[in-house]
N, CA and C atoms of all chains as a GROMACS GRO file, in nm:
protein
  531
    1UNK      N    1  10.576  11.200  11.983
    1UNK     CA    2  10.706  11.237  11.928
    1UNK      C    3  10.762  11.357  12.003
    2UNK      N    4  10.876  11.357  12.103
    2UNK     CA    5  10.963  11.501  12.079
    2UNK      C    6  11.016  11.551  12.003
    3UNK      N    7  11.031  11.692  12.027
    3UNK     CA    8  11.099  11.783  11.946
    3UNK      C    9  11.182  11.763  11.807
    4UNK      N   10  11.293  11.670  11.874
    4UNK     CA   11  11.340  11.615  11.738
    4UNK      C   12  11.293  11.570  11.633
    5UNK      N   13  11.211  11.462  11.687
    5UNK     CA   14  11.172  11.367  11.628
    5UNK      C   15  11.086  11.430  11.523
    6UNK      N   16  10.962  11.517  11.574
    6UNK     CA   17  10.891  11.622  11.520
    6UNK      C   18  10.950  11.626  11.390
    7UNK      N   19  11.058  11.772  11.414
    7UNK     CA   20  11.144  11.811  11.315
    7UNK      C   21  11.191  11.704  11.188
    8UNK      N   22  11.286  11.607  11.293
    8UNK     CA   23  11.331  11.524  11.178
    8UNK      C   24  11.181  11.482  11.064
    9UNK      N   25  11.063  11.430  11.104
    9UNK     CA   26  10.958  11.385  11.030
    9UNK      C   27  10.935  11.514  10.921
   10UNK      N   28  10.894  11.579  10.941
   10UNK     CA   29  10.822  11.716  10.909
   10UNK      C   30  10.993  11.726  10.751
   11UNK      N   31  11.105  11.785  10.837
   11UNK     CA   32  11.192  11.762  10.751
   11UNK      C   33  11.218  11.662  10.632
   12UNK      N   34  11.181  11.531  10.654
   12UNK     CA   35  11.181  11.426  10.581
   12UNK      C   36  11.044  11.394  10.495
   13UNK      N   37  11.007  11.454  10.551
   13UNK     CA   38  10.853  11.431  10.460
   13UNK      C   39  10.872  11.551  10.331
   14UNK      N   40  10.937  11.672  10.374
   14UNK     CA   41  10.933  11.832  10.312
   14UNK      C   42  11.057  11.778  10.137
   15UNK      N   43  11.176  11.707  10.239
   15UNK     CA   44  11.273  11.619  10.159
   15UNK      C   45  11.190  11.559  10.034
   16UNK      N   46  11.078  11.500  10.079
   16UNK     CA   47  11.021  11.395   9.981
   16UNK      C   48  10.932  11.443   9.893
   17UNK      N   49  10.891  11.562   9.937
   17UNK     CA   50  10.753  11.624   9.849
   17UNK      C   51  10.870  11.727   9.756
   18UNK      N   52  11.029  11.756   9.771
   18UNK     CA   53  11.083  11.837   9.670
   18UNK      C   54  11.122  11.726   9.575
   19UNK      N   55  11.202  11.576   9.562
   19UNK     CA   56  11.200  11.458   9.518
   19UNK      C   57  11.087  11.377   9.445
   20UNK      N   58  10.998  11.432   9.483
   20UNK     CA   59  10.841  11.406   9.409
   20UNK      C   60  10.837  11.505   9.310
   21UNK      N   61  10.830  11.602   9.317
   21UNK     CA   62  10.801  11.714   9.215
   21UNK      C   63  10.896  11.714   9.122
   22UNK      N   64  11.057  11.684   9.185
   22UNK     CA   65  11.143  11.699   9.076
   22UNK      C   66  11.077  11.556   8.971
   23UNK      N   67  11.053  11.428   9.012
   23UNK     CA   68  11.011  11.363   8.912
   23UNK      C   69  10.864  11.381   8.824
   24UNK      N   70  10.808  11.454   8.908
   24UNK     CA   71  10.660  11.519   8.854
   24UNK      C   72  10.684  11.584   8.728
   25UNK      N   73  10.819  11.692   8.741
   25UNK     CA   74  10.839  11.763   8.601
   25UNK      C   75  10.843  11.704   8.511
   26UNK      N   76  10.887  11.565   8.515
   26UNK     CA   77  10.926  11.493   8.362
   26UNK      C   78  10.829  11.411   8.360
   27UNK      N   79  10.733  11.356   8.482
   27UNK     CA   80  10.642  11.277   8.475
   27UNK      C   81  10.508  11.348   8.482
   28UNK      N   82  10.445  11.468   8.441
   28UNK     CA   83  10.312  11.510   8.489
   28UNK      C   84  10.189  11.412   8.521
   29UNK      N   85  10.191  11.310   8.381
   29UNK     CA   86  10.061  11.271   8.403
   29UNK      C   87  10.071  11.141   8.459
   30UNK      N   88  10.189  11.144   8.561
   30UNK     CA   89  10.176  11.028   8.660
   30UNK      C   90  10.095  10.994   8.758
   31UNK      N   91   9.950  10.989   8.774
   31UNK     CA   92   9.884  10.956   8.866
   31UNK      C   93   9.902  10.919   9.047
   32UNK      N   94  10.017  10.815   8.996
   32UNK     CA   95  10.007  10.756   9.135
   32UNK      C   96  10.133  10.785   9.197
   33UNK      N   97  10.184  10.889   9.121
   33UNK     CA   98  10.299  10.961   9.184
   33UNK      C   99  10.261  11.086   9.239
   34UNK      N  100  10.162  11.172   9.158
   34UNK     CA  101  10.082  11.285   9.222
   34UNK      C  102   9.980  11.236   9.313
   35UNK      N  103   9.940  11.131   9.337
   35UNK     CA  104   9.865  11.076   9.483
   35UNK      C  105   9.956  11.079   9.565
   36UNK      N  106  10.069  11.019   9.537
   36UNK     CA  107  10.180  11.016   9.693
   36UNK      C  108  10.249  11.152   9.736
   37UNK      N  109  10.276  11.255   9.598
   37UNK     CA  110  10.329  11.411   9.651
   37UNK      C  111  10.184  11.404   9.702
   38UNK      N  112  10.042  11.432   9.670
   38UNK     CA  113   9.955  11.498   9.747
   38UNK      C  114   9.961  11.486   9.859
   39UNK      N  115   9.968  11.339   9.916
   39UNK     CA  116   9.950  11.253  10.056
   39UNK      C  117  10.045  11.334  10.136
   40UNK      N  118  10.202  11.303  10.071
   40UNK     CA  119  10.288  11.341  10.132
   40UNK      C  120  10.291  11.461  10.236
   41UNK      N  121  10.266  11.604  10.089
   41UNK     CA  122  10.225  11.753  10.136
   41UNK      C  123  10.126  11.759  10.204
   42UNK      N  124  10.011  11.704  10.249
   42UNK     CA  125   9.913  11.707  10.346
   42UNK      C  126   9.977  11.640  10.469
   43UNK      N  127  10.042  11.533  10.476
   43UNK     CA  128  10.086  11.522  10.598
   43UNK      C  129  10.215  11.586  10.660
   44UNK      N  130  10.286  11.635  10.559
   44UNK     CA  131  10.381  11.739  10.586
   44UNK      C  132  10.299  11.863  10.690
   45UNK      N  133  10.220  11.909  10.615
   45UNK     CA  134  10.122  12.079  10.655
   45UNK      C  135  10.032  12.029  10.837
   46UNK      N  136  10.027  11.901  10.856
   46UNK     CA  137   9.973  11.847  10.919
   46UNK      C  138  10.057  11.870  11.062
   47UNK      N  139  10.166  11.810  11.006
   47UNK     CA  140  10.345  11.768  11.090
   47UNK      C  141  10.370  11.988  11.133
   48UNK      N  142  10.345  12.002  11.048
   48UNK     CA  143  10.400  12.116  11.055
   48UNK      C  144  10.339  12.233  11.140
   49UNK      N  145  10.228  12.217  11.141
   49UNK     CA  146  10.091  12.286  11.239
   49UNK      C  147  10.130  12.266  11.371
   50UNK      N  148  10.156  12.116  11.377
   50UNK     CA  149  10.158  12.059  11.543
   50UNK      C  150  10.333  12.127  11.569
   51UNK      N  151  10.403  12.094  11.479
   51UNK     CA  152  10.521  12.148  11.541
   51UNK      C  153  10.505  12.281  11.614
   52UNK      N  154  10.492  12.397  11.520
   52UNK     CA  155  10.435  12.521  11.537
   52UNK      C  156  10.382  12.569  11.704
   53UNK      N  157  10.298  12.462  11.688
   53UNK     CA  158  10.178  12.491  11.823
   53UNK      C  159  10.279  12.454  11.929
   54UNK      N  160  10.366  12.359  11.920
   54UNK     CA  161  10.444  12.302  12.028
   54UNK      C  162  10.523  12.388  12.042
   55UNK      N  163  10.659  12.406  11.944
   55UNK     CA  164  10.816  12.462  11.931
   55UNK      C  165  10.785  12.606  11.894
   56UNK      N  166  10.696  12.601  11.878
   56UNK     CA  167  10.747  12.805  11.781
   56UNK      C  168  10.724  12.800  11.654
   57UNK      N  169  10.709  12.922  11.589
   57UNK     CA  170  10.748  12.946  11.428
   57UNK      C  171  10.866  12.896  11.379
   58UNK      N  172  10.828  12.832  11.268
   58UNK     CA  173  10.960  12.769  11.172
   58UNK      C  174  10.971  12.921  11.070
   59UNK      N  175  10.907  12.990  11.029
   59UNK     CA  176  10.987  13.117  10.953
   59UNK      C  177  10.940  13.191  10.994
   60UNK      N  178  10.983  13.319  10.978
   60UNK     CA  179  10.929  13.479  11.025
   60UNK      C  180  10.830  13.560  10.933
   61UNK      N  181  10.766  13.465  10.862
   61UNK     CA  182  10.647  13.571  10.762
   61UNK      C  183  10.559  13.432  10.730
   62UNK      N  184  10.528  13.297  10.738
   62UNK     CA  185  10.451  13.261  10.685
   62UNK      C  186  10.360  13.178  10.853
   63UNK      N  187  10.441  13.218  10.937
   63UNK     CA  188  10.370  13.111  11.082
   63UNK      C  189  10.304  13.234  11.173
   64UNK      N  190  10.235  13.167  11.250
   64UNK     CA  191  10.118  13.244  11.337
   64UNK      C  192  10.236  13.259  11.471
   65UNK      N  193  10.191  13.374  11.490
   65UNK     CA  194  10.260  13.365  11.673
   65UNK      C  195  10.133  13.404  11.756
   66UNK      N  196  10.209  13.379  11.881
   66UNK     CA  197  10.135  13.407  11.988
   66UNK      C  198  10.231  13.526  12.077
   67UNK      N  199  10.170  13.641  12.173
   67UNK     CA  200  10.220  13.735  12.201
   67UNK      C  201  10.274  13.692  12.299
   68UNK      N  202  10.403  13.750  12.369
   68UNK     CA  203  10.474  13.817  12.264
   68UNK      C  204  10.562  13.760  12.161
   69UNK      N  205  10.571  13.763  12.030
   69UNK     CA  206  10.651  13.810  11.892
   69UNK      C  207  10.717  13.654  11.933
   70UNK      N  208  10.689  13.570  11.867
   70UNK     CA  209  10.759  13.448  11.912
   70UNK      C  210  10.942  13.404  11.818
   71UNK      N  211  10.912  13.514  11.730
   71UNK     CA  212  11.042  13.466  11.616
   71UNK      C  213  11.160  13.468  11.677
   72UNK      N  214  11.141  13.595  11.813
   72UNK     CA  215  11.290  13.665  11.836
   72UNK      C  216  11.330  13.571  11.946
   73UNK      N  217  11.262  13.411  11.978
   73UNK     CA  218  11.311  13.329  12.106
   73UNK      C  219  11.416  13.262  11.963
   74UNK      N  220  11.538  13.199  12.033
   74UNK     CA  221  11.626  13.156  11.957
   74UNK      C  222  11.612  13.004  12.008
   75UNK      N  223  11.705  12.877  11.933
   75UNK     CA  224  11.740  12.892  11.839
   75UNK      C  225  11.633  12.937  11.720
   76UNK      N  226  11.740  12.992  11.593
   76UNK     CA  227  11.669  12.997  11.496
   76UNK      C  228  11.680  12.892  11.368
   77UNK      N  229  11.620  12.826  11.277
   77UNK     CA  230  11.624  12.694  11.181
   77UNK      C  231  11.769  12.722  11.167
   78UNK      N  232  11.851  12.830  11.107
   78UNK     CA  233  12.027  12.837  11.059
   78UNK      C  234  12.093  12.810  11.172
   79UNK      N  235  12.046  12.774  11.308
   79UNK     CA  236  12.194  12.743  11.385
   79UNK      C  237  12.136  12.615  11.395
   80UNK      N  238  12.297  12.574  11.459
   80UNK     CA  239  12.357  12.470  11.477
   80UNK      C  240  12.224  12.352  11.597
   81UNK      N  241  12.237  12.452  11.704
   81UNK     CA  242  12.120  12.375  11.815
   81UNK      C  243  12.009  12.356  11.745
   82UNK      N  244  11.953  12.440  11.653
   82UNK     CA  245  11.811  12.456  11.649
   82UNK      C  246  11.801  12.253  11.528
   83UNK      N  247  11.885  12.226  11.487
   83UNK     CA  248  11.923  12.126  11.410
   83UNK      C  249  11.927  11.971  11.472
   84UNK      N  250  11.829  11.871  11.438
   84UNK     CA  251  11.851  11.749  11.470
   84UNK      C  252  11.954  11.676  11.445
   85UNK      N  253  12.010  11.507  11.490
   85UNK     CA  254  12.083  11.430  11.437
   85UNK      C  255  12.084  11.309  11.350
   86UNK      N  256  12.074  11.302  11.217
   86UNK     CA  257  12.028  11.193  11.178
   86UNK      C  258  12.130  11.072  11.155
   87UNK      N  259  12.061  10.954  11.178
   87UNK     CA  260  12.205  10.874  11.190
   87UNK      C  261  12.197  10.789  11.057
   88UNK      N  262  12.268  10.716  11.005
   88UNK     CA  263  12.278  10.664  10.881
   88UNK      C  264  12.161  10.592  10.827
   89UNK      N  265  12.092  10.474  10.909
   89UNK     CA  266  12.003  10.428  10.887
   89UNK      C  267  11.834  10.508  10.877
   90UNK      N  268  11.869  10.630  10.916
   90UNK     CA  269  11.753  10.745  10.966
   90UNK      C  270  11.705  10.762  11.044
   91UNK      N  271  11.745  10.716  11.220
   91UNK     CA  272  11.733  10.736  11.356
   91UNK      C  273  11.748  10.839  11.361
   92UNK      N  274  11.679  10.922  11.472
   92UNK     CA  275  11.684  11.062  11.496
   92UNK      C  276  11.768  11.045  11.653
   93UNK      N  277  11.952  10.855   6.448
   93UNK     CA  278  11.948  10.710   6.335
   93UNK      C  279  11.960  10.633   6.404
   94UNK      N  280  11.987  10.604   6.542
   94UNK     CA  281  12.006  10.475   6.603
   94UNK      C  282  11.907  10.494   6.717
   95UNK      N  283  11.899  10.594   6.834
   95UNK     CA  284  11.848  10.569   6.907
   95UNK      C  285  11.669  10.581   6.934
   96UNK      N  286  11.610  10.594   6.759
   96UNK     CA  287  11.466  10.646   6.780
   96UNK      C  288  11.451  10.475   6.678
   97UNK      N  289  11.546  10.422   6.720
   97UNK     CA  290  11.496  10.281   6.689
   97UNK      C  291  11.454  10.176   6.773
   98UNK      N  292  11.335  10.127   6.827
   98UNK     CA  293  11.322  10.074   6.907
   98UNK      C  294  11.450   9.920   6.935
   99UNK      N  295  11.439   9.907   6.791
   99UNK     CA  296  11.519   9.736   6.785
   99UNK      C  297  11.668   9.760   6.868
  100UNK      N  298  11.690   9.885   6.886
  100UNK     CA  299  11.826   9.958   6.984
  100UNK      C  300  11.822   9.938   7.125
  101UNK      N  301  11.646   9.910   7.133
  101UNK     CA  302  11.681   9.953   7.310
  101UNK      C  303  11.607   9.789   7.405
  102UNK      N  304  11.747   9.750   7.468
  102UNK     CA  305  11.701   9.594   7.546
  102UNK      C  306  11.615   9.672   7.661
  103UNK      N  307  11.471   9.587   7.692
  103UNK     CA  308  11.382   9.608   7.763
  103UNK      C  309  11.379   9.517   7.876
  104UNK      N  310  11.464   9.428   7.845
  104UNK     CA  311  11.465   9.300   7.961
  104UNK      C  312  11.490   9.375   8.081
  105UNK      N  313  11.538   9.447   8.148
  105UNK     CA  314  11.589   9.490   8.230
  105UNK      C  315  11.426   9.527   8.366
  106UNK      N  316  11.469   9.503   8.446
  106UNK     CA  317  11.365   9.546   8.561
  106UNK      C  318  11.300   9.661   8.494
  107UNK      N  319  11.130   9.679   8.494
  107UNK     CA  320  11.105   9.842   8.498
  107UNK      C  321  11.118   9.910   8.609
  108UNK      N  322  11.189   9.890   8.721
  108UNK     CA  323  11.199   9.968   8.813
  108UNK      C  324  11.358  10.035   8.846
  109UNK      N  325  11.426   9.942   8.763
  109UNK     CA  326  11.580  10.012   8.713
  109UNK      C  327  11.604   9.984   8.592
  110UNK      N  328  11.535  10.111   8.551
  110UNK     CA  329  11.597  10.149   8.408
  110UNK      C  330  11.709  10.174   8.337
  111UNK      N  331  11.838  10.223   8.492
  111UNK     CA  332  11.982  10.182   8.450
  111UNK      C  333  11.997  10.125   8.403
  112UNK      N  334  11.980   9.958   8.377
  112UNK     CA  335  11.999   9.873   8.306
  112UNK      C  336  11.936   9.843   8.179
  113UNK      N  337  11.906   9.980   8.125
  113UNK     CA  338  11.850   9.943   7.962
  113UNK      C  339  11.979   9.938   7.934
  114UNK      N  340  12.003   9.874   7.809
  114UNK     CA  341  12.093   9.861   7.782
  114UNK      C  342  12.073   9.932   7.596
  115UNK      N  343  12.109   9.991   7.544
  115UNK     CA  344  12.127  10.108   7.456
  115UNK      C  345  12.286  10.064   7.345
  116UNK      N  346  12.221  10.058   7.216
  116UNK     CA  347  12.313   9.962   7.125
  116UNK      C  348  12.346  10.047   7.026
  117UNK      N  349  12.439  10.040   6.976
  117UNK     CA  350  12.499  10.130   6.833
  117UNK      C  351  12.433  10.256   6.856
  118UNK      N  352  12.466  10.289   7.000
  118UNK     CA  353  12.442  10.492   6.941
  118UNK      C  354  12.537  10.525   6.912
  119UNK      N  355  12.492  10.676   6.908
  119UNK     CA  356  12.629  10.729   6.863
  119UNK      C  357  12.715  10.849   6.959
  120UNK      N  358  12.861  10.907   6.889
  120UNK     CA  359  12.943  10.904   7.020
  120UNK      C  360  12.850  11.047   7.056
  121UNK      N  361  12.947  11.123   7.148
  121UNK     CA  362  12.909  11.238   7.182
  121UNK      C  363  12.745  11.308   7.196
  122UNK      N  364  12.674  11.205   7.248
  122UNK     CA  365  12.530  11.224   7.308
  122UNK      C  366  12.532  11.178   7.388
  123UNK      N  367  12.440  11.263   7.529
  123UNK     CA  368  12.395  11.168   7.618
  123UNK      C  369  12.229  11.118   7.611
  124UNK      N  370  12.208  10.987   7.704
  124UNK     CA  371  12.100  10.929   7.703
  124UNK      C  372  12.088  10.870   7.807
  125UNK      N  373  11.984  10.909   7.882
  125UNK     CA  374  11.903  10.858   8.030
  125UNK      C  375  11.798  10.804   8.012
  126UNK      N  376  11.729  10.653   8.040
  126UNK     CA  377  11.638  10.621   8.027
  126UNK      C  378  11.516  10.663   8.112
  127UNK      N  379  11.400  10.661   8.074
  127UNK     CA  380  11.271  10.714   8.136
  127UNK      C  381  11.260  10.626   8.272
  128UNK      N  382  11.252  10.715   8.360
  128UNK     CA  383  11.202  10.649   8.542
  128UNK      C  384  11.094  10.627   8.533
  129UNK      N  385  11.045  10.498   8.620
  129UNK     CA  386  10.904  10.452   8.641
  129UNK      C  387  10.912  10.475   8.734
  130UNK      N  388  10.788  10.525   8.775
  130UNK     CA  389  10.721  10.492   8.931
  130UNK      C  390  10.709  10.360   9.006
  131UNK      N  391  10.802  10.337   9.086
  131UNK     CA  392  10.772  10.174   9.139
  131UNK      C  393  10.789  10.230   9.288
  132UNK      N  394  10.686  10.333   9.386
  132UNK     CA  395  10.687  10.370   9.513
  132UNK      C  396  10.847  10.392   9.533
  133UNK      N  397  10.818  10.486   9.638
  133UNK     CA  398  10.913  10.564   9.740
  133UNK      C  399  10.954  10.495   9.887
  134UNK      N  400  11.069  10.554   9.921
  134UNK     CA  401  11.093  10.528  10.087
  134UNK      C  402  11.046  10.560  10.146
  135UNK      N  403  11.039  10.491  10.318
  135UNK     CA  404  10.989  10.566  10.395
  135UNK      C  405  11.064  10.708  10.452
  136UNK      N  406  11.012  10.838  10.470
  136UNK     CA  407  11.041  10.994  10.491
  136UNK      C  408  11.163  10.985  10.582
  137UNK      N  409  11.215  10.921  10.689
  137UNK     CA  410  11.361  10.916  10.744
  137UNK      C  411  11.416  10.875  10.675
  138UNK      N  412  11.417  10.721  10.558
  138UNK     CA  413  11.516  10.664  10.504
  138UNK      C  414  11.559  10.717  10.381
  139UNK      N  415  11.446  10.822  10.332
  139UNK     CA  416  11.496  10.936  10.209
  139UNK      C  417  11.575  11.045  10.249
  140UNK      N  418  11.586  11.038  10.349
  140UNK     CA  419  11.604  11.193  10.389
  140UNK      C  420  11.769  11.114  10.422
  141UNK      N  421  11.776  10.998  10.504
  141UNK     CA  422  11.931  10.990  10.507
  141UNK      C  423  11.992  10.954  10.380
  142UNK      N  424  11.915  10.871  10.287
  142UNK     CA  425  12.011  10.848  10.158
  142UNK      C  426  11.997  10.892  10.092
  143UNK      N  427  11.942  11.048  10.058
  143UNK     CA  428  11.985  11.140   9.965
  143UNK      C  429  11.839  11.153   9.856
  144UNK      N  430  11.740  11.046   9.854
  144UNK     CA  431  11.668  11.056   9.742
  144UNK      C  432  11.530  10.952   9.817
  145UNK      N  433  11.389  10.953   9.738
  145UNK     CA  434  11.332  10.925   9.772
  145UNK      C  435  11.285  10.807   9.689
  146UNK      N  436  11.350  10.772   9.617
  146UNK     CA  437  11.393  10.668   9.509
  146UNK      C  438  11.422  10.518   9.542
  147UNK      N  439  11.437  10.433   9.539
  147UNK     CA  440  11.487  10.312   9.570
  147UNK      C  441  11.615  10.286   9.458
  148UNK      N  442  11.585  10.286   9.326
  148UNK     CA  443  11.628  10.284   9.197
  148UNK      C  444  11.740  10.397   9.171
  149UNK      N  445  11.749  10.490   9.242
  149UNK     CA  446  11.795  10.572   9.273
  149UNK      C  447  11.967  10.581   9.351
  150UNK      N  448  11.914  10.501   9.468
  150UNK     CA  449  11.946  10.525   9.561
  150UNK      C  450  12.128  10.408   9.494
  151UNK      N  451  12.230  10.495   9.496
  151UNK     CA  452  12.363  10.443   9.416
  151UNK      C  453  12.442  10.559   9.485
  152UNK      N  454  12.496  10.490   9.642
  152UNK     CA  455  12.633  10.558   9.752
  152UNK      C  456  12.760  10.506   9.663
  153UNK      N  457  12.830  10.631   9.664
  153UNK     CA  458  13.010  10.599   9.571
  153UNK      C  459  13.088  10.494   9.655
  154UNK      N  460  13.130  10.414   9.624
  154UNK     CA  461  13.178  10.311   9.669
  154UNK      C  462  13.333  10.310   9.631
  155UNK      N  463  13.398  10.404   9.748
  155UNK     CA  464  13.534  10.443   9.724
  155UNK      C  465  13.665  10.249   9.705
  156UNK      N  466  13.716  10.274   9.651
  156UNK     CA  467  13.846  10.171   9.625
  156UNK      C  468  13.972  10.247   9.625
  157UNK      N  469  14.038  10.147   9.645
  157UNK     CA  470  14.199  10.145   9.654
  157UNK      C  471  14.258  10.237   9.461
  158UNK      N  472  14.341  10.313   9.505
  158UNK     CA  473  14.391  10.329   9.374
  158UNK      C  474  14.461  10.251   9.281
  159UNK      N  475  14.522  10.154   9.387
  159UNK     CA  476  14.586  10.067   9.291
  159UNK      C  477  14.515   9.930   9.257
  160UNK      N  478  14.426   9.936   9.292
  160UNK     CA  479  14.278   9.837   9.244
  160UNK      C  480  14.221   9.902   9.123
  161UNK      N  481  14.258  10.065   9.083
  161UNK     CA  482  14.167  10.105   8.986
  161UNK      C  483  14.271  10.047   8.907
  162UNK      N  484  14.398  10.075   8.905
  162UNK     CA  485  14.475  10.059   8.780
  162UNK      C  486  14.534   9.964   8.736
  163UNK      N  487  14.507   9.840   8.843
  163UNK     CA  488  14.539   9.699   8.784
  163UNK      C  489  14.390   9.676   8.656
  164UNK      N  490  14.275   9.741   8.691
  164UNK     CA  491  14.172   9.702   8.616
  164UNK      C  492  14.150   9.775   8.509
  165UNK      N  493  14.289   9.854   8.479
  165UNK     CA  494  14.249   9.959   8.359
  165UNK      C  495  14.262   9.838   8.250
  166UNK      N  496  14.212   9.847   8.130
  166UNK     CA  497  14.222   9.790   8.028
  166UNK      C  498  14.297   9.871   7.940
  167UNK      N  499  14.431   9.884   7.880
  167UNK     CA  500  14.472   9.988   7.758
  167UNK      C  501  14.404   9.962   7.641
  168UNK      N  502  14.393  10.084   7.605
  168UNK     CA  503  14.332  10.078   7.431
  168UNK      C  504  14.157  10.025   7.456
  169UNK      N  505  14.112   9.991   7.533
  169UNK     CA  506  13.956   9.915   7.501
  169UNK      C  507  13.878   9.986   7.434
  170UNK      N  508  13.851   9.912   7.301
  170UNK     CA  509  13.707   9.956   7.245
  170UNK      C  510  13.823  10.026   7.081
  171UNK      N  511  13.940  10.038   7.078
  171UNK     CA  512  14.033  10.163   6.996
  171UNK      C  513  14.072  10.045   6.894
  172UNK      N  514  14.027   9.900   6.900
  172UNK     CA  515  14.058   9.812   6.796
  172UNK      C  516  14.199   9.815   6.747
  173UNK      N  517  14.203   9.780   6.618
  173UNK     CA  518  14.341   9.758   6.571
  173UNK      C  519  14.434   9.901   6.564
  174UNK      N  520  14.370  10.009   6.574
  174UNK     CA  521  14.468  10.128   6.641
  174UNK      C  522  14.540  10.110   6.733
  175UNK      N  523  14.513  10.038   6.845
  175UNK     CA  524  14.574   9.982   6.955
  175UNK      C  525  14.761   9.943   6.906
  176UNK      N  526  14.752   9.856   6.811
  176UNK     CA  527  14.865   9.796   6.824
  176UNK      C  528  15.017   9.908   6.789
  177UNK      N  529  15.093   9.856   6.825
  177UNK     CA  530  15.208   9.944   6.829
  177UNK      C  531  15.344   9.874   6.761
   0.00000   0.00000   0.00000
């Protein structure tokens, strides 16, 4: 996967584990809905490692850098470049 | 009084769209959402473009003509013999 593609996954997976939880609140003792947020969030943290190691830190207090100080290379997640394209069907 | 009656609530409806319970003699000025089942998710691009990770869910506004809304208005529906003039 490039860059984008990366992102877009990692993004769409992150999408799905907040969509899971919101139904988790009203559903706790849904089993096989808390198997798929678990799955999900593990392959999210997974997606998200490799991005990291490739692209840089995605925030400025919870990712590892390497010297020097990797936050201050731009883009940063709020602009415009740093942002994929998704197309209707969900092509990146 | 009406809606903790089961004999109120049609079950025929898919369990995977619960929109379509269909909910009888309640009453006015309450709302009521039926309980979501779990019937699996999208795949992580196709949630992420249509808004939800839902299938059952998943209901894009489907813009029309204005003057398509108002040939289909019905006057008075549901206001019975108040209606007449």
């Amino acid at each position: 996967m490039n860059r984008n593609q990366l992102l877009a996954q990692l993004t769409a997976l992150d999408f799905m584990a907040v969509d899971l939880q919101l139904f988790l609140d009203s559903h706790p003792c849904d089993s096989e809905a808390i198997s798929r947020y678990n799955d999900i969030v593990s392959k999210a943290n997974i997606l998200r490692s490799e991005y990291e190691n490739i692209c840089g830190p995605l925030t400025s207090y919870r990712s590892t850098s390497n010297c020097p100080w990797q936050w201050i290379d731009d883009p940063w997640p709020w602009q415009g470049s740093f942002n994929f394209k998704l197309t209707r069907d969900g092509g990146v | 009084m009406y809606i903790n009656n089961p004999e109120n609530i049609d079950t025929s409806a898919s369990p995977c769209i619960p929109q379509e319970t269909v909910l009888r003699d309640v009453q006015l000025a309450a709302s009521y959402v039926p309980f979501q089942f779990f019937c699996g998710v999208m795949p992580p691009l196709e949630s992420l473009s249509k808004g939800t990770a839902f299938y059952e869910l998943y209901s894009p506004y489907q813009k029309r003509e204005f003057s398509n809304l108002e040939s289909e208005k019905e006057p008075c529906q549901g206001r019975g013999n108040q209606c007449d003039e």
